[in-house]
C-alpha positions as CSV (number, residue, x, y, z in Angstrom):
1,X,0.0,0.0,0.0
2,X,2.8,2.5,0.9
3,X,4.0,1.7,-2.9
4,X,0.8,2.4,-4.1
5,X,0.8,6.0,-1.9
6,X,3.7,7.0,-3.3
7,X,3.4,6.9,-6.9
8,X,-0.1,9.3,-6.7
9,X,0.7,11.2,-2.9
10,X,0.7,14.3,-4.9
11,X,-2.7,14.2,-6.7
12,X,-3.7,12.6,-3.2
13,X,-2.7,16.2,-1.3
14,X,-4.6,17.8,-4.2
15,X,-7.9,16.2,-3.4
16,X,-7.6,16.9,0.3
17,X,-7.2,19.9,-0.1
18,X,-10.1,20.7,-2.8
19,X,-12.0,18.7,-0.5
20,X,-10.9,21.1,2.6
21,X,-12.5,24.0,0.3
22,X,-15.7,22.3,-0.7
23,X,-16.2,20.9,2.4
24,X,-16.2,24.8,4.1
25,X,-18.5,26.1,1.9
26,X,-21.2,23.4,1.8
27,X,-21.3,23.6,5.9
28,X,-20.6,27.7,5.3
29,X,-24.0,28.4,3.4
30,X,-26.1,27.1,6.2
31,X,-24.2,28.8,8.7
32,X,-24.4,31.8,7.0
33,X,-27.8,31.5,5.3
34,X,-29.0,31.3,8.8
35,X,-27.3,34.6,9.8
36,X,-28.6,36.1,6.8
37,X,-32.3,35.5,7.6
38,X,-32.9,32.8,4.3
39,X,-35.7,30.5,5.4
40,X,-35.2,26.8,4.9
41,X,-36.5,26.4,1.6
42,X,-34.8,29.5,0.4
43,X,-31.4,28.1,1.6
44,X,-33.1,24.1,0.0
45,X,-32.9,25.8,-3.5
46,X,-29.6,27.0,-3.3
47,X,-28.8,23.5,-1.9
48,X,-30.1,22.0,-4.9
49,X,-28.4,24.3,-7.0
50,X,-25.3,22.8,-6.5
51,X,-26.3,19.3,-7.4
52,X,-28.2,20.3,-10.5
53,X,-24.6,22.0,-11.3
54,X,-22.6,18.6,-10.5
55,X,-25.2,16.6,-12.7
56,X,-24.5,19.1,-16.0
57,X,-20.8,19.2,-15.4
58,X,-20.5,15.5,-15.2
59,X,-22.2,15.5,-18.9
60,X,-20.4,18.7,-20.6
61,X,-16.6,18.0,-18.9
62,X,-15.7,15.4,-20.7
63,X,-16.4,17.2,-24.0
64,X,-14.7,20.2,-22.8
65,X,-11.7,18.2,-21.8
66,X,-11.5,16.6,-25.7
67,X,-11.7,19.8,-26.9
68,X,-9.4,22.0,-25.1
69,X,-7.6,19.4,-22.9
70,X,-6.9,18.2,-19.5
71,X,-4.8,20.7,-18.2
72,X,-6.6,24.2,-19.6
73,X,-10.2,23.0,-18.3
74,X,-9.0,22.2,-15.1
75,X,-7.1,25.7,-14.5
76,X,-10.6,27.5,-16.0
77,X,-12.7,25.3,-13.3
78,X,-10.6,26.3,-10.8
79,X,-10.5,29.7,-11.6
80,X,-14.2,29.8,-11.8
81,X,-14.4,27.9,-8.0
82,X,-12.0,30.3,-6.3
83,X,-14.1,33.1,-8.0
84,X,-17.5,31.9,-6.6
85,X,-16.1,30.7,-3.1
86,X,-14.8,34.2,-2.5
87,X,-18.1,35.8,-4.2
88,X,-20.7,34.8,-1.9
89,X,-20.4,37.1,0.8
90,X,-20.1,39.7,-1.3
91,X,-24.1,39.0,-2.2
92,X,-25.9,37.9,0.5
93,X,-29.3,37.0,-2.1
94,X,-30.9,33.4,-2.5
95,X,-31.0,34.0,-5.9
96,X,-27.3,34.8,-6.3
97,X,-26.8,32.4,-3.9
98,X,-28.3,29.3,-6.2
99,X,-26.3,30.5,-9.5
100,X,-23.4,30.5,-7.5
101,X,-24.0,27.2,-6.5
102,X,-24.7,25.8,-9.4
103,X,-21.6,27.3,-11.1
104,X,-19.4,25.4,-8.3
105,X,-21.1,22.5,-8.6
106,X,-20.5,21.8,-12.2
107,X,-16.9,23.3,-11.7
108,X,-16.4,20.4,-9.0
109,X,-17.6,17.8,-10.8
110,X,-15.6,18.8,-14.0
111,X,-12.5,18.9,-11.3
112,X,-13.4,15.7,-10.1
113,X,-13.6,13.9,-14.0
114,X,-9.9,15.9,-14.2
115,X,-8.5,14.5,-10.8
116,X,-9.5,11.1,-11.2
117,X,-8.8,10.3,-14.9
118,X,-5.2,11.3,-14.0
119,X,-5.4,9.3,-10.7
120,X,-6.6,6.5,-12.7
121,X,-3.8,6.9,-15.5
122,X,-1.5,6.9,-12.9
123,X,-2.6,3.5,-11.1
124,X,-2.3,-0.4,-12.8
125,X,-4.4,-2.9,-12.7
126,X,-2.9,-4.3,-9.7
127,X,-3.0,-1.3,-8.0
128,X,-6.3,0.2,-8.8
129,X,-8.6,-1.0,-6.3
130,X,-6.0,0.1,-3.6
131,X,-5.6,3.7,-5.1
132,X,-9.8,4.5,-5.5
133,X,-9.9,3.3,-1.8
134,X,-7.5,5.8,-0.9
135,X,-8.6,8.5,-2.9
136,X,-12.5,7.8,-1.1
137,X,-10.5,8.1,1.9
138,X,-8.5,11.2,1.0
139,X,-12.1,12.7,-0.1
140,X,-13.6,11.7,3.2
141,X,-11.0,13.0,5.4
142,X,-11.1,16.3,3.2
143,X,-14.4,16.9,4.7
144,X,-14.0,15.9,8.0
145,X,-10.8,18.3,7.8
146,X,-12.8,21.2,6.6
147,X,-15.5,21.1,9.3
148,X,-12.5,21.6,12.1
149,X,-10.6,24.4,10.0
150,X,-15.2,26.3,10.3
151,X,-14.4,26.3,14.3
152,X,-11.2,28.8,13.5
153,X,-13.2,31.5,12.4
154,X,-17.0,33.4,12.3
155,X,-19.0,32.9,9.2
156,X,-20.6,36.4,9.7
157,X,-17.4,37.7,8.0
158,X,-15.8,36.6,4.7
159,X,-12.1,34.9,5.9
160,X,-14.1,31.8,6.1
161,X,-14.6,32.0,2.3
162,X,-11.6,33.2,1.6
163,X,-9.7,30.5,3.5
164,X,-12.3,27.7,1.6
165,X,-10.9,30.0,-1.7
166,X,-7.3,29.7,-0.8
167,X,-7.4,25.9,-0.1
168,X,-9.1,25.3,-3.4
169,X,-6.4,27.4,-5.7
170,X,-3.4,26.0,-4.0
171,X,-4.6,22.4,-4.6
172,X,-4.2,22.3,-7.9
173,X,-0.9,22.9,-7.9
174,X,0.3,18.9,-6.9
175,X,-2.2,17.8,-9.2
176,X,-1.5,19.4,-12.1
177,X,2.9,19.3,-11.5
178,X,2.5,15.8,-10.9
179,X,0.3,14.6,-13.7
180,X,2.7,14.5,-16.5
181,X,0.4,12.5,-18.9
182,X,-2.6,12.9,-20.8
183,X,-5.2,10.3,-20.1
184,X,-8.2,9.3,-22.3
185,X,-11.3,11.1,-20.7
186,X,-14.4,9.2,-22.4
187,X,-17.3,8.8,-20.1
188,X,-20.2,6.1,-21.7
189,X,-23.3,7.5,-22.5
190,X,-25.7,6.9,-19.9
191,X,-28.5,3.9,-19.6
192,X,-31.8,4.7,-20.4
193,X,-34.0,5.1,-17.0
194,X,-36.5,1.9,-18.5
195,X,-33.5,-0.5,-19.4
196,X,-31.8,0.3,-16.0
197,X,-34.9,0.1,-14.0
198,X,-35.4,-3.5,-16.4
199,X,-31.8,-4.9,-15.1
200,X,-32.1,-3.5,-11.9
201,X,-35.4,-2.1,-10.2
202,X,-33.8,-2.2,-6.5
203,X,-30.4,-0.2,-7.3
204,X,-32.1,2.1,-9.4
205,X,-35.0,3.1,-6.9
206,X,-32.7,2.8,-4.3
207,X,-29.8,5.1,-5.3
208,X,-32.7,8.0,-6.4
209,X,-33.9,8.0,-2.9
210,X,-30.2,7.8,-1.5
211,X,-29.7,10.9,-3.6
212,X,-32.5,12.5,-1.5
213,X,-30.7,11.7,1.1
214,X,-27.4,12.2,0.9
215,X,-27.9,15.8,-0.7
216,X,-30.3,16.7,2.6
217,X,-27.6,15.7,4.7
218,X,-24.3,17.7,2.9
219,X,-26.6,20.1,2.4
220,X,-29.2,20.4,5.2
221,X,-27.7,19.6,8.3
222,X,-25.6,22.9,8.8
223,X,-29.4,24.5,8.5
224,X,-31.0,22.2,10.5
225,X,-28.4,23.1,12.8
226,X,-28.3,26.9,12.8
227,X,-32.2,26.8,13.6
228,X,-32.0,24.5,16.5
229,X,-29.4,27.3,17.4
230,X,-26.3,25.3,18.0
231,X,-23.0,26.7,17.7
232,X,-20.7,26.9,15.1
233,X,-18.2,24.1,16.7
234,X,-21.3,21.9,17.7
235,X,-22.5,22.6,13.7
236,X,-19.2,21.5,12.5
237,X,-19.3,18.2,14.6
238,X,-22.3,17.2,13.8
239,X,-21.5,17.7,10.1
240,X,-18.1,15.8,10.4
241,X,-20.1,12.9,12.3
242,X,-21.9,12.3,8.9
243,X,-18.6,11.4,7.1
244,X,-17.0,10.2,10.0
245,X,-19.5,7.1,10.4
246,X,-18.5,6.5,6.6
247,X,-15.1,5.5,7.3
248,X,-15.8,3.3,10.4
249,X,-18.9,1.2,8.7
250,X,-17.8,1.1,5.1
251,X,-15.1,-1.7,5.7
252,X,-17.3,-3.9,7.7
253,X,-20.5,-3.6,5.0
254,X,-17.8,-4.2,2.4
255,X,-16.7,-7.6,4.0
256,X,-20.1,-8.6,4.3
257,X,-21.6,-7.6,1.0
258,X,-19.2,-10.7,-0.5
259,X,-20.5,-13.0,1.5
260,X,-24.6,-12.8,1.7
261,X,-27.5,-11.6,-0.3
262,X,-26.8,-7.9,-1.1
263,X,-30.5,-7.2,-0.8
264,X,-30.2,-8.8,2.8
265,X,-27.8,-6.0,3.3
266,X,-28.9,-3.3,1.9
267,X,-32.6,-3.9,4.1
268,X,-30.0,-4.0,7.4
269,X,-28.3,-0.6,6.3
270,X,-31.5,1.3,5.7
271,X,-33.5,-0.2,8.9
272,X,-30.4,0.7,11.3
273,X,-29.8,4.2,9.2
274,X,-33.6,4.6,9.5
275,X,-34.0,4.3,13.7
276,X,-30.8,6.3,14.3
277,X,-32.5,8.9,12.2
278,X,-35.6,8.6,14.8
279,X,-33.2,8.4,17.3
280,X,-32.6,11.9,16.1
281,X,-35.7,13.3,16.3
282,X,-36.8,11.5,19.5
283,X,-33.8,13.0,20.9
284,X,-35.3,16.4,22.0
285,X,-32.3,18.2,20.6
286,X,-29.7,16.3,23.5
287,X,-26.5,16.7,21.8
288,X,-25.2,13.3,22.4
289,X,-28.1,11.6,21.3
290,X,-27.8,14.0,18.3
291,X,-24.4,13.0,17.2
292,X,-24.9,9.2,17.5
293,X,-27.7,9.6,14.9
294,X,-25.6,11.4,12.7
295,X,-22.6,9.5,12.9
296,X,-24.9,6.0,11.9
297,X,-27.1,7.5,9.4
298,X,-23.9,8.7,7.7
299,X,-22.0,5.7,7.9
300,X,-25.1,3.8,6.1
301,X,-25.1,6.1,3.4
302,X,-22.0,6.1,1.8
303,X,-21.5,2.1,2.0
304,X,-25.2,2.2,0.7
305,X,-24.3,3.6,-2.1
306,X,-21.1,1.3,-3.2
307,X,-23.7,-1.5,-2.7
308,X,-26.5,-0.3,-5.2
309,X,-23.7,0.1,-7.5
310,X,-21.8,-3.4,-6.7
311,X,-25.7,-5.0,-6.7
312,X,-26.2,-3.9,-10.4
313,X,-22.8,-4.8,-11.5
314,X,-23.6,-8.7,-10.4
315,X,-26.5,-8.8,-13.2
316,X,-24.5,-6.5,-16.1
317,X,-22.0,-7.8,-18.6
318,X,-18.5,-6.0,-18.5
319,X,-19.4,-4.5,-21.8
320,X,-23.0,-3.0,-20.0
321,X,-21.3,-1.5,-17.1
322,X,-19.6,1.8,-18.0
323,X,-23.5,2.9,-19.3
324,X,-25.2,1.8,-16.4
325,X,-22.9,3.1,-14.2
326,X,-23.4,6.1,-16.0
327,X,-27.0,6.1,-15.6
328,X,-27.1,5.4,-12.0
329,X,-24.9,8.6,-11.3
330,X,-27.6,10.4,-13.4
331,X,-30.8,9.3,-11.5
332,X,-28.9,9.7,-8.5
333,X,-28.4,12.7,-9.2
334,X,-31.8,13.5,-9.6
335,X,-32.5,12.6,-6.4
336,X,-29.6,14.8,-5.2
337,X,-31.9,17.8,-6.6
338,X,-35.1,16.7,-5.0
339,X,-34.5,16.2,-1.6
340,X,-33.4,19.4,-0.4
341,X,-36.2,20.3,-1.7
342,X,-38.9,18.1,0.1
343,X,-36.7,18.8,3.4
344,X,-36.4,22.4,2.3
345,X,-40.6,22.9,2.8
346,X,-40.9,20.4,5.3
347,X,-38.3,22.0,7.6
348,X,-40.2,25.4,7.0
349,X,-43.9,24.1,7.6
350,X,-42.9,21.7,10.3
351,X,-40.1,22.7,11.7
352,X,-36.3,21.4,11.9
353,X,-37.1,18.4,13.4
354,X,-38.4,17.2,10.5
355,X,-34.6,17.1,8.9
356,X,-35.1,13.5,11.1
357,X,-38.1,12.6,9.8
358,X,-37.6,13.2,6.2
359,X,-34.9,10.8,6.5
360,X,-36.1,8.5,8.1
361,X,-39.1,8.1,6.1
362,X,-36.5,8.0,2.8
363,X,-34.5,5.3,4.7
364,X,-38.0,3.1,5.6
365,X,-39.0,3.2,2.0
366,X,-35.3,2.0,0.6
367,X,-35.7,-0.7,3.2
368,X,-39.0,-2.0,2.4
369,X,-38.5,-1.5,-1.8
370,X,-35.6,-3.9,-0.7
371,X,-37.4,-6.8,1.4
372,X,-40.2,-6.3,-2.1
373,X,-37.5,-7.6,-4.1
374,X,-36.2,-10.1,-2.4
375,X,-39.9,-11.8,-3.1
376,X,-39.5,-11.4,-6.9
377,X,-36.1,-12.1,-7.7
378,X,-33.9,-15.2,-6.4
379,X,-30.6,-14.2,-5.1
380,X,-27.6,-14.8,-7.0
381,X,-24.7,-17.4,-5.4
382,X,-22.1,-15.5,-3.5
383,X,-19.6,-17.0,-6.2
384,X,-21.0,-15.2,-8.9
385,X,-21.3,-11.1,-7.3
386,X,-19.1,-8.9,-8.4
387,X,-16.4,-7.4,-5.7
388,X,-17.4,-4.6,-3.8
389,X,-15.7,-1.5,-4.2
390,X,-15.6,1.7,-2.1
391,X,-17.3,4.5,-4.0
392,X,-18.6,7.8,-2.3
393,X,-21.4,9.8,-4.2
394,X,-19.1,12.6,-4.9
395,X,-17.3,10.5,-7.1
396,X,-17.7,11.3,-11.3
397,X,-19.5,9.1,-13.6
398,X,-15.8,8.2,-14.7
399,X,-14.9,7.3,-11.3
400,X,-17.9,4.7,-10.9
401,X,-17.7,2.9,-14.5
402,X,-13.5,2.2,-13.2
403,X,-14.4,1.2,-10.0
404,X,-17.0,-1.5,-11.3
405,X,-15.4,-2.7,-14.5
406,X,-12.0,-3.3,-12.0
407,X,-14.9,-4.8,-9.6
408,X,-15.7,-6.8,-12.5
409,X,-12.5,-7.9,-13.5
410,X,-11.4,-8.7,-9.7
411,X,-14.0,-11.0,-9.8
412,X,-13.6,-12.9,-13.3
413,X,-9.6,-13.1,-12.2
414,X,-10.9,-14.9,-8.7
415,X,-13.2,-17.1,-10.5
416,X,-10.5,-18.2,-12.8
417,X,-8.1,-18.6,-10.1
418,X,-10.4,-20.7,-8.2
419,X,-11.1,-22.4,-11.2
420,X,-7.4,-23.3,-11.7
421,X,-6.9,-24.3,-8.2
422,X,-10.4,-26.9,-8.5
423,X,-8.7,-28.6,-11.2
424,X,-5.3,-28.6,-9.7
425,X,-6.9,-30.3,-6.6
426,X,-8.4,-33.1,-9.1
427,X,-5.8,-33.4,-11.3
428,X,-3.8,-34.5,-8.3
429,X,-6.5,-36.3,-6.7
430,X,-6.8,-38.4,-9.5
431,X,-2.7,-38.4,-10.0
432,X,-3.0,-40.2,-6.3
433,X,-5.8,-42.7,-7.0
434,X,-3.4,-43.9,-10.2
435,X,-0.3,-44.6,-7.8
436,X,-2.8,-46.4,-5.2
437,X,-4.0,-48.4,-7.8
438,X,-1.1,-49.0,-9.5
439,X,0.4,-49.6,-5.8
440,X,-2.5,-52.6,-5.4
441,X,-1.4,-54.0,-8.7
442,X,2.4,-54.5,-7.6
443,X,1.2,-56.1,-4.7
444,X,-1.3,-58.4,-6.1
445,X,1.8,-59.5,-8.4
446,X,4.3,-59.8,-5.6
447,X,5.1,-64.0,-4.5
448,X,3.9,-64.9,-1.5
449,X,5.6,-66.1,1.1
């Protein structure tokens, strides 16, 4: 692993720190927001703004980048980030607000197709599994960083944003002096919503709704926080408890998904993400209590995700899976853009604790879609699932369709192998019976005394 680290620790530092940026500004707007005076749903849209931003620039990027190249659409996205980070205290409007946001969002994801088609030109097929895991994890602790650098200053000013600015302009510079090559950028074209939903009604239901979720939790908690007036360092924690969960559970439900019934699984997640998520609105606003639901809700998402992905992969054809991979980024993105939304008016009709209940009521339905399935579909042999592969939903289409054709190819390689060794075994099981019975023959022949 440590050789692995160090042929891509640059590009690794570069993702850190872009994630150190991102990760201020998406806890920033609802910290801010709420000083402003936006209501929830106000502050909702702009949420969604970002998402619908992410979806287009994960389209138009890789058209861009065959155009123009690697190298000059990665220095205009990031010029266009550090612009809009630093440009959002200067006007304090929802509306602004939302075209900011959806200007970073499709910079981001046009930053993330750059980053990772260079992290992925950089990495074998040896080493590939073990360099996505590390950049997840690199993302990951990017976010968790960010929420500790929020404590260090007051978002009623703008260093805040000029610090999440800063972060994002100086991290391109160990990408882009370490990626010496150019790598082929061509991201399939997506499944069509009926043929997905055809190979794969569970993963593609299920990853909609988990875009409803995951976008109310980048994107809500900070709110939900400002109006059940915590404080900033209390805001921050319980936004780093989301990702923090993520690294702690997604090991474990990574062992597990190669050895049972995915759909088993994916029930389990959503029921135990669902009652933490009560836990949180049963919780009275008691901090502790508070932090607990956060940190298990957000460790079921993530590893949620890699699972609807790793679940469609074990009824697709190599050939099939760079467009439904593509198409599952797509309708979760939708989902991304709808559920701020829904939390967005339910937060400002029925209050912040609803944050929980939307949730919660997102998680029941995944879980239940789930055990429906399991009654109309019988579950494939453990032998023949694709691997699991640790995937967070900020990753690019591109991302996704390398992480489950390597999935793919890990698993055809194991098969073999095991294939190999079976016939080893007989061969030499049969090798012995030949000697025993050639040993009985000598025998039989020898004089008796």
């Amino acid at each position: 692993m440590i050789q692995v680290l160090t042929s891509v620790w640059a590009l690794l530092i570069g993702v850190v720190l872009i994630m150190l940026g991102n990760g201020m500004h998406f806890t920033l707007i609802g910290l801010r927001g709420g000083i402003e005076g936006f209501s929830s749903a106000e502050l909702a849209i702009v949420t969604s703004g970002y998402f619908a931003g992410f979806l287009s620039g994960a389209r138009i990027t890789p058209r861009m980048i065959k155009r123009v190249g690697h190298v000059r659409v990665f220095a205009a996205l990031g010029s266009f980030t550090s612009a809009g980070l630093i440009a959002f205290p200067l006007i304090a409007e929802p509306w602004a607000w939302t075209a900011l946001r959806v200007i970073l969002g499709f910079c981001m994801s046009g930053i993330y197709v750059t980053a990772e088609s260079w992290l992925n030109d950089a990495s074998t097929n040896e080493t590939r599994g073990k360099v996505l895991s590390a950049y997840m994890i690199a993302q990951t602790l990017g976010i968790i960083g960010a929420q500790g650098l929020l404590t260090l200053g007051d978002a009623a000013n703008s260093a805040l944003f000029i610090v999440a600015s800063i972060l994002v302009s100086i991290s391109f510079a160990p990408i882009l002096l370490s990626a010496s090559s150019v790598p082929v950028t061509e991201a399939a074209r997506p499944m069509g919503l009926k043929e997905l939903f055809a190979g794969s009604p569970l993963s593609t239901v299920g990853i909609f709704l988990l875009g409803c979720v995951y976008a109310t939790q980048t994107g809500m908690a900070a709110v939900y926080g400002t109006q059940i007036e915590m404080t900033t360092v209390q805001i921050a924690t319980f936004v780093a408890m989301l990702f923090a969960g993520a690294l702690v559970f997604q090991y474990p439900i990574g062992w597990l998904s190669d050895r049972m019934d995915r759909r088993k699984l994916i029930f389990g997640a959503a029921a135990v993400a669902m009652s933490a998520c009560m836990l949180g609105w049963l919780s009275g606003n008691q901090l502790v209590f508070m932090m607990c639901a956060a940190f298990v809700a957000g460790g079921m998402t993530t590893p949620l995700y890699a699972l609807f992905l790793a679940y469609t992969n074990d009824f697709l054809s190599l050939e099939e899976m760079p467009a439904a991979s593509g198409g599952l980024v797509l309708t979760f993105g939708v989902g991304a853009i709808l559920g701020p939304l829904i939390a967005g008016w339910s937060m400002e009709h029925l209050g912040p604790q609803s944050f929980w209940l939307v949730l919660a009521g997102t998680f029941a339905v995944i879980a239940v879609y789930a055990l429906y399935r399991m009654t109309r579909r019988e579950a494939l042999p453990v032998e023949e699932t694709e691997s699991y592969v640790s995937v967070l939903p900020t990753a690019s289409p591109m991302a996704v369709e390398t992480a489950g054709v390597w999935a793919a190819e890990q698993a055809e390689a194991a098969a073999e192998e095991a294939a190999a060794e079976e016939a080893a075994a007989e061969e030499a099981e049969a090798k012995a019976e030949a000697e025993a019975e050639k040993a009985e023959a000598v025998e039989g022949k020898a004089p008796k005394a």
